[in-house]
Structures are given as structure tokens and as C-alpha cells.
C-alpha positions in Angstrom: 0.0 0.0 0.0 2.8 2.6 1.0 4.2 2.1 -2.2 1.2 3.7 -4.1 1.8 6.5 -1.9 2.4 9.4 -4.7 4.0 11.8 -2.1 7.5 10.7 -1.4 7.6 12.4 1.7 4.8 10.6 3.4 5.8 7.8 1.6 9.3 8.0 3.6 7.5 8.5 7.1 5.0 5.5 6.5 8.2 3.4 5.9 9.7 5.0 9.2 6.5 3.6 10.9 6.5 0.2 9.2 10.0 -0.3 9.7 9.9 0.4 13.9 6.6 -1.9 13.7 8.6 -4.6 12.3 11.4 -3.8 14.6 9.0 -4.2 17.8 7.8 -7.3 16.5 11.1 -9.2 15.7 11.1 -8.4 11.9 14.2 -7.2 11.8 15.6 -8.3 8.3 12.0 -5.7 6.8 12.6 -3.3 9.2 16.0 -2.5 8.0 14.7 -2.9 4.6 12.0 -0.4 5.1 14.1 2.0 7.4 16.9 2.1 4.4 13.9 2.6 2.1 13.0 6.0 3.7 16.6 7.3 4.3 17.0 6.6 0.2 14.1 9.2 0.3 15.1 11.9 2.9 18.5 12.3 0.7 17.2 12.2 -2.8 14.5 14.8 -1.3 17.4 16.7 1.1 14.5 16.6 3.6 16.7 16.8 6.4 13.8 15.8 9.2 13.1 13.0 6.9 17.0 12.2 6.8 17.4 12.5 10.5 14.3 10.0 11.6 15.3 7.1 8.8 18.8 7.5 10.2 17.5 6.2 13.7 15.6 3.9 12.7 17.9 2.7 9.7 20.5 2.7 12.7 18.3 0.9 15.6 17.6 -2.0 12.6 21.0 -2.4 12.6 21.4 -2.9 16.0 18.9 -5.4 15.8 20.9 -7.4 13.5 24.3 -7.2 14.8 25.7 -4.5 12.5 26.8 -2.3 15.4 29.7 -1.0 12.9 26.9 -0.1 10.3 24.5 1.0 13.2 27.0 3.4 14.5 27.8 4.9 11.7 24.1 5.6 11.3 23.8 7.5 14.6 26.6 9.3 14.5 25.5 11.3 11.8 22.4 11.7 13.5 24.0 12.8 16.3 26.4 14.8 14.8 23.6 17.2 13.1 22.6 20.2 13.9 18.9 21.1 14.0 17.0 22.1 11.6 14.9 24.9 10.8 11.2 23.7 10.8 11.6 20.6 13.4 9.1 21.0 15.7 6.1 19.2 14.2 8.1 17.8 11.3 6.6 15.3 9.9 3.8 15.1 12.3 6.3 13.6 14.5 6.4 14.1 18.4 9.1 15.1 20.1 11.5 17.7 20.2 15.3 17.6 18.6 17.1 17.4 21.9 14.2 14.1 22.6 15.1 12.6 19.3 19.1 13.2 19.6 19.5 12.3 24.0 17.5 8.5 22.2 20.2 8.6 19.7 22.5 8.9 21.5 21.5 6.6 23.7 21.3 3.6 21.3 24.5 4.8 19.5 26.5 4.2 23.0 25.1 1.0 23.1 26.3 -0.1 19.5 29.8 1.4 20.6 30.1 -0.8 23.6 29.3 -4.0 22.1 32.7 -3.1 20.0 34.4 -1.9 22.5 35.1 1.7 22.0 34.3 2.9 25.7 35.4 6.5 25.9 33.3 7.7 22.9 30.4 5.5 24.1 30.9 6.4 27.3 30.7 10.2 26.5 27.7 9.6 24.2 25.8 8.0 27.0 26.3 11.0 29.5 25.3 13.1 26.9 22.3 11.4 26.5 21.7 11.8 30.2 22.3 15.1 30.3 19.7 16.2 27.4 17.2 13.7 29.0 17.3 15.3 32.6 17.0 18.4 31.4 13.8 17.8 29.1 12.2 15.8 31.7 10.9 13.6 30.2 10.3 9.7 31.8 10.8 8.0 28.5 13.6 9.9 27.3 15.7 9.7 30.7 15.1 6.1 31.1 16.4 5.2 27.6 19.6 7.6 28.0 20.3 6.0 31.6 19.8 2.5 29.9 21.9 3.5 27.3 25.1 5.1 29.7 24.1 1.9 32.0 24.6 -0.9 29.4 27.8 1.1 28.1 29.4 0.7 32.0 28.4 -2.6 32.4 29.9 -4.3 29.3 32.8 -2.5 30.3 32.8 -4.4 34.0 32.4 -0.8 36.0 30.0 -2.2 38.3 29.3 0.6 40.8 28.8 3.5 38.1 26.9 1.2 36.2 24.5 0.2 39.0 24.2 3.9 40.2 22.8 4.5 36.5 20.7 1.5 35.9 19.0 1.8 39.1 17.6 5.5 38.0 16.7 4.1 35.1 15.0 1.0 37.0 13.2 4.0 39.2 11.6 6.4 36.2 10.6 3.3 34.1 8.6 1.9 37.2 7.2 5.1 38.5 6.4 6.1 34.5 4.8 2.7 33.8 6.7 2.7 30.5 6.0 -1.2 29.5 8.9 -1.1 26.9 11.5 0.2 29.1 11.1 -1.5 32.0 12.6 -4.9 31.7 15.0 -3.2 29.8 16.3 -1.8 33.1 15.4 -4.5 35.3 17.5 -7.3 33.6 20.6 -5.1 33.1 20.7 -4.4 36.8 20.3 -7.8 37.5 23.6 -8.3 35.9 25.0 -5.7 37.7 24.0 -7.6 40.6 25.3 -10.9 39.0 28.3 -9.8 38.2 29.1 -7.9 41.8 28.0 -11.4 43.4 24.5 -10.2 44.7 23.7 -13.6 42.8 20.1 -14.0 44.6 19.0 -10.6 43.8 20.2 -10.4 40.4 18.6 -13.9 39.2 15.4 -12.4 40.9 15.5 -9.4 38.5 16.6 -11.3 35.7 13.7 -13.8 36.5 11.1 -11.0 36.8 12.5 -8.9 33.6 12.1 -12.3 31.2 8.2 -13.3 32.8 7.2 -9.8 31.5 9.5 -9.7 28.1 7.2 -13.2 27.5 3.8 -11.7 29.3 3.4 -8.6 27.3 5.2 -10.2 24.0 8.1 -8.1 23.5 9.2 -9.8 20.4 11.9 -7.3 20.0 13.4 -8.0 23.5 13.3 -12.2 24.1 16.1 -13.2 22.6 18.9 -11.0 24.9 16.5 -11.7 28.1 17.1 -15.6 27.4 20.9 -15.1 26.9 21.1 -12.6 30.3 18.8 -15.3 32.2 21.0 -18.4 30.9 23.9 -16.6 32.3 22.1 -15.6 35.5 21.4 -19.6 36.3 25.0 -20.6 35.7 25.3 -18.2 38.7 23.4 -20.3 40.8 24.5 -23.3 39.5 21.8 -24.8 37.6 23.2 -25.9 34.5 20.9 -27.4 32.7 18.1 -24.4 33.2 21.1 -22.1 31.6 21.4 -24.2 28.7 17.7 -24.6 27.8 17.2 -20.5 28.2 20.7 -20.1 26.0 19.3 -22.6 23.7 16.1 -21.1 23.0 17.5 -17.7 22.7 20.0 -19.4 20.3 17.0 -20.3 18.2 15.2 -17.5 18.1 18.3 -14.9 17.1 18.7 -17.6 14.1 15.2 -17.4 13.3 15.1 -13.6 13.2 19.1 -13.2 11.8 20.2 -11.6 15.5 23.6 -12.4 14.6 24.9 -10.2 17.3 22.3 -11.9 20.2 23.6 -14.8 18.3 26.7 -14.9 19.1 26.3 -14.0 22.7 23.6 -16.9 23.2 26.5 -19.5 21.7 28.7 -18.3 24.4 26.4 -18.8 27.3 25.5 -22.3 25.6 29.5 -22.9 25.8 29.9 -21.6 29.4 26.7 -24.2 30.3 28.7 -27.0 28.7 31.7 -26.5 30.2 30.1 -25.6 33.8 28.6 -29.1 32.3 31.0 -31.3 31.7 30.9 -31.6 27.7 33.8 -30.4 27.0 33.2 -31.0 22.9 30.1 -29.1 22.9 31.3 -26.1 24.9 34.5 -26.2 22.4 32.1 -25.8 19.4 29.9 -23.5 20.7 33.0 -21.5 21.8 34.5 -21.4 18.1 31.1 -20.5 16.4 30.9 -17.8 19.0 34.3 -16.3 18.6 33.9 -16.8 14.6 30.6 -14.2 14.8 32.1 -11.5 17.7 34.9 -11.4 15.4 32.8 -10.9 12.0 30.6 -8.7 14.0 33.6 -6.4 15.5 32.2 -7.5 19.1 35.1 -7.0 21.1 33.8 -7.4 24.2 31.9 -10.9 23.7 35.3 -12.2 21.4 37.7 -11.6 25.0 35.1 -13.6 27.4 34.8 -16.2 25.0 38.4 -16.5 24.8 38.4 -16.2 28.6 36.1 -19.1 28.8 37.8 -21.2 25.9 41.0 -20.7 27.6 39.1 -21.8 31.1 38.0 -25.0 29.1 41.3 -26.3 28.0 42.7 -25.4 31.5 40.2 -27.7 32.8 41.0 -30.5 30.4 44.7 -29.9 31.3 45.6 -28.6 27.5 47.7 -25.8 29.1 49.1 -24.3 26.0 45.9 -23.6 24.5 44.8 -22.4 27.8 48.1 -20.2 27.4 46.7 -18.9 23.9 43.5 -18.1 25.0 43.8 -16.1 27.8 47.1 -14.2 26.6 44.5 -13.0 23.3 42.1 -12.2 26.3 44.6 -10.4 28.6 45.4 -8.2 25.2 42.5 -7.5 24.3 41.0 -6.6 27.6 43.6 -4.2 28.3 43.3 -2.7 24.5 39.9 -2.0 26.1 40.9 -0.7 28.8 38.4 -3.2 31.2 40.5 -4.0 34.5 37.1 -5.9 35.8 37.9 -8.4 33.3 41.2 -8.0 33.3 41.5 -9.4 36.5 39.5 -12.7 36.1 42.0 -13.6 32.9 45.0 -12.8 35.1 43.7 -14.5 38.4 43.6 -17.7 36.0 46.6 -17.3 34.2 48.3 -17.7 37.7 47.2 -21.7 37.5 49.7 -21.7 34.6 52.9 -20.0 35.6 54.4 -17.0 37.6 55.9 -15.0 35.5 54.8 -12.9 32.3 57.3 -12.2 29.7 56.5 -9.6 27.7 58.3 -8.2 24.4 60.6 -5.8 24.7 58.7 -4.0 21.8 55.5 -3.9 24.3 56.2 -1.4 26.7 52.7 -0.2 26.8 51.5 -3.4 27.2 54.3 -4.2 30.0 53.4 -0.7 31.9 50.2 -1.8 31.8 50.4 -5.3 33.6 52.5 -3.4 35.9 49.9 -1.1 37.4 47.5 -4.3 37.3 48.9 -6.9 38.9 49.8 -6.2 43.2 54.1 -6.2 43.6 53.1 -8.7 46.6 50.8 -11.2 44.7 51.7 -14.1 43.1 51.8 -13.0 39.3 54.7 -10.8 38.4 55.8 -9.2 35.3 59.0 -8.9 33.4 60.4 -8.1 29.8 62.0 -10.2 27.8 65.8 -10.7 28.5 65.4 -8.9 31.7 66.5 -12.3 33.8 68.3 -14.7 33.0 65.2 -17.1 33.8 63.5 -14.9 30.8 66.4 -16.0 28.8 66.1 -19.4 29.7 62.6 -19.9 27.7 62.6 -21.9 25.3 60.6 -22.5 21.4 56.9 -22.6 23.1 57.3 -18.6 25.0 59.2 -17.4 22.1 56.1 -18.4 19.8 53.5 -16.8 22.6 56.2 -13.5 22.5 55.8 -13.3 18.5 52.1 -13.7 18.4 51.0 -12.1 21.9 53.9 -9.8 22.1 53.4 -11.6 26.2 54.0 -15.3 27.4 53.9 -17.2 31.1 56.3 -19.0 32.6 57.1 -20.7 36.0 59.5 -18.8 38.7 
């Protein structure tokens, strides 16, 4: 029908509509389809309301899909505009351009932490806070505090993520906004997971996931699966993890979530290996590392390494241990994430004493420095610094010229 539209204009905001529609109902693949359709429009008209609006929507498709690279390019140029003469009202719209930019930048923080970039998502997220607070607005606030929330908790700083979730958790319950809730409710279950509040965080997990399936939020069951999988391997109950991983699993293929995807395989890998099945967690591991690293996921690609290196550890295969959780340690300091940083290290201890590292990697030798405690019972060193470095042999020379950083005993 919308393409018998004559009026291209209307015709580009009744694709805007479709394409969130679609998004809200799991459609992703026709949402981005339809969202792309109207941003064709906006630039071959210069209608720069028309351009701003498909470029969310274009963008939050994205998202859906995995294509946080293509996603964030998206919103940043949303974000990046300035306002236009004629907004208010444009395009029978609602919402005013600090609204429609504080969601922006919202979602675009959240596309930058799932590859990594921090700082800028970081920065993006307080600015979405800071637009939000002062419009006043419920809806908008909540979605910039989930936004600057989910940013801080992929990068492991628990407290100022908490702080921020919880005002998000607050304003989406006294609001009653349906969408937004369960949003904030399962992320700050994490938060709870993660700091070891284990009983209250599988409670909100628990309570976010009966209403994502209660009120049908297509759009939402796949990540609540994937967060409550993760929340019962908390509590120890394995085979509940891997059902919930499973079905999220399921669904993200159904849909083309490769992003959700690939975070569902790694909680279906964690459940084997918390399991036992140590060929099942292997394969779910690779398939999972093989997407985060199509997909640019950063994040997802170092705890899957973490928990591939945790794997072989278990099985005794220390040198693949070794090369999993050296790629991890790099790539979580290239992040700059010392909450993960310390769960690699704290298991690279069960495989020697000493890190070597390349006497071309004095950034990454400075950093380990400041990380690890002079007392504890990991130290650092550069290569040829001791004669014990010296001493190393064909394996920690191959670790040095791929990791640039190896492990050794005393």
C-alpha cells in the first residue's frame, strides 16, 4: 500500500512507521529494509527531518541485527547534526530535537560498547543523560540511563553502572513505560550478577524475562534468554542455563540476530563446560568467537576466549589455555576493562608465575605493571630482563611473536 503512496515524503515517514513496527515485532531483516527505504528518500529529497528519523531507525535496525559498525555509523551522523529549521512538528512527528538526539545517542553508546570503543560510548551515553534530565521527560531519561548503563556494564564498572541503571530502573517503574522497564530490570540484574549479589540479580533477571514473554516483546526475548541463561550458571543450575541459552539461540537464528547470536553460543559454551561436555562447549565457543569477530564484538570475542582458555585449563591442555587467555589479557587491556582484566589474570596464575613480555610492548608491559599487586603471586618482566626470561625456550618465544606476552614458572 505505502508504495502507491504518490507523495514521497509521506511515503518516507510511513516506511519510518513500518520499519519500527517490524522492529517491535522481531522483523528485523524488513525493518531495516524499510528504514533504508526511507533514508534513500530523505537524501534524494534533502529533507533533512526526513533524513534525521530514517537515520534512527535505519540505525536501531541495525542494531537489531548485529551490524553495530553499520549501526553506529548511522547514529553518529544523526548525532552529529545540527537542528534544523522547521523541526518541531516535522513530519507530524512528536518530540522535540534534543528528545530525538538524547534517544540517539542513547542507542549509539550502546552499539559502541558492544565493539568496545568505551570513551566515545561512554561520553555519548552522559550526553544522552544530560539532554534527558533536562527535558524531563520519563521516556527519554530512562532510555539515556539504559543506554550510559549498558555502556558501564559491558565495560565491568559495576558501581557506576548500577548507580545509573537503578535511575533508570526507578523512572521506568514510577512512569509505567512497559517497553522500558525490563530493559532496566535485567541489566541491573547483571550488575547484581556480576558484583556477586547472585540472589537478587537472578530475581531481576527472572522477573524482567516473565514480563519480556507476558506482554510479547518480540523485540526483547532473545537477549533476556541469553542474560537469564547466564544468571542460572550463577546459581548453579546448568541445565536451566542451557535450555534459556538454547532457545535464545533459536530465536536470534530465526530472526538473523547475529549479534544476540553470538552471545547466546557463548552462554550455551559456558553451560557446557560448567557441564562437563567439554566437545560441545569447544564448538559453541568457536562458532561464537567466529561471529564476535565478524561482527567487530570485542567485548563478547575476549570472554569467549576467557572461557575457551578456562575449558582447556580444565582439560589440562595448558598451551591452549596459554593462547586463550594471553588473546584475552590483550584484548582486555586494548579495552581498557580491568574488571575483566582481573578474572583472565587471576587464572593465568594456575599456569605459571611469570609474564614475559616483548621488549617491543612497553605499553602493554606498563600496563600489567599497574595491574597486577608487587606482593601477589603473578609478576611481570620483559623479555631478556632475567636470566630465567632468557632461559625460555621455542613454546614462550612463539607466545612472544604472536602475543607480544608469554607465562612461565618462577
Amino acid at each position: 500500500m505505502a508504495s502507491t503512496i504518490p507523495d514521497e515524503r509521506r511515503l518516507g515517514l510511513v516506511c519510518i512507521h513500518a520499519a519500527e513496527y517490524h522492529r517491535q515485532t522481531g522483523r528485523f531483516a524488513e525493518a531495516r529494509a524499510l528504514a533504508e527505504k526511507a533514508l534513500t528518500m530523505g537524501d534524494k529529497l534533502q529533507d533533512v527531518p526526513l533524513q534525521s528519523y530514517a537515520g534512527q531507525y535505519f540505525g536501531l535496525a541495525c542494531h537489531a541485527l548485529g551490524d553495530y559498525r553499520r549501526a553506529s555509523e548511522l547514529l553518529r551522523a544523526v548525532t552529529e547534526a545540527r537542528e534544523p529549521d522547521g523541526w518541531t512538528g516535522a513530519l507530524g512527528m512528536i518530540g522535540s530535537w534534543n528528545a530525538h538526539q538524547a534517544i540517539s545517542l542513547a542507542w549509539f553508546a550502546r552499539c559502541l560498547a558492544e565493539l568496545g570503543e568505551f570513551d566515545e560510548g561512554i561520553d555519548a551515553g552522559r550526553r544522552a543523560v544530560s539532554l534527558a534530565a533536562e527535558l524531563g521527560n520519563p521516556y527519554t531519561l530512562a532510555a539515556a540511563c539504559i543506554g550510559l548503563g549498558y555502556t558501564l556494564l559491558v565495560k565491568g564498572d559495576l558501581a557506576a553502572a548500577s548507580a545509573v541503571l537503578e535511575r533508570a530502573c526507578r523512572v521506568a517503574r514510577e512512569a509505567n513505560l512497559a517497553l522500558l522497564r525490563p530493559q532496566a530490570v535485567r541489566l541491573m540484574g547483571r550488575a547484581h550478577l556480576l558484583a556477586r549479589r547472585v540472589d537478587e540479580g537472578l530475581a531481576l533477571v527472572q522477573a524482567a524475562a516473565q514480563e519480556v514473554e507476558s506482554r510479547r516483546l518480540s523485540m526483547q526475548q532473545a537477549s533476556v534468554l541469553v542474560l537469564l541463561g547466564e544468571a542460572y550458571l550463577f546459581t548453579g543450575r546448568v541445565e536451566e542455563a542451557s535450555a534459556a541459552a538454547q532457545r535464545a539461540l533459536d530465536l536470534t537464528r530465526e530472526r538473523g540476530e547475529r549479534g544476540d547470536s553470538a552471545c547466546a553460543l557463548y552462554v550455551v559454551g559456558e553451560a557446557a563446560r560448567a557441564g562437563g561436555d567439554v566437545a560441545t562447549a569447544e564448538r559453541h565457543y568457536r562458532t561464537a568467537i567466529e561471529l564476535a569477530g565478524e561482527a567487530a564484538m570485542r567485548p563478547l570475542l575476549s570472554r569467549a576466549h576467557l572461557g575457551m582458555g578456562h575449558l582447556y585449563l580444565r582439560a589440562g591442555d595448558h598451551r591452549r589455555a596459554e593462547d586463550h587467555f594471553l588473546t584475552a589479557t590483550r584484548l582486555f587491556i586494548a579495552m581498557e576493562m580491568p574488571f575483566w582484566l582481573d578474572q583472565v589474570l587471576s587464572s593465568l596464575k594456575e599456569l605459571g608465575r611469570v609474564l614475559i613480555v616483548a621488549p617491543d610492548h612497553q605499553s602493554l608491559y606498563e600496563c600489567l605493571r599497574r595491574a597486577l599487586p608487587p606482593d601477589g603471586p603473578l609478576r611481570v618482566i620483559l623479555s631478556g630482563e632475567t636470566a630465567a626470561a632468557e632461559a625460555r625456550g621455542e613454546h614462550v618465544e612463539g607466545m612472544l611473536r604472536l602475543h607480544g606476552l608469554s607465562i612461565a614458572g618462577e
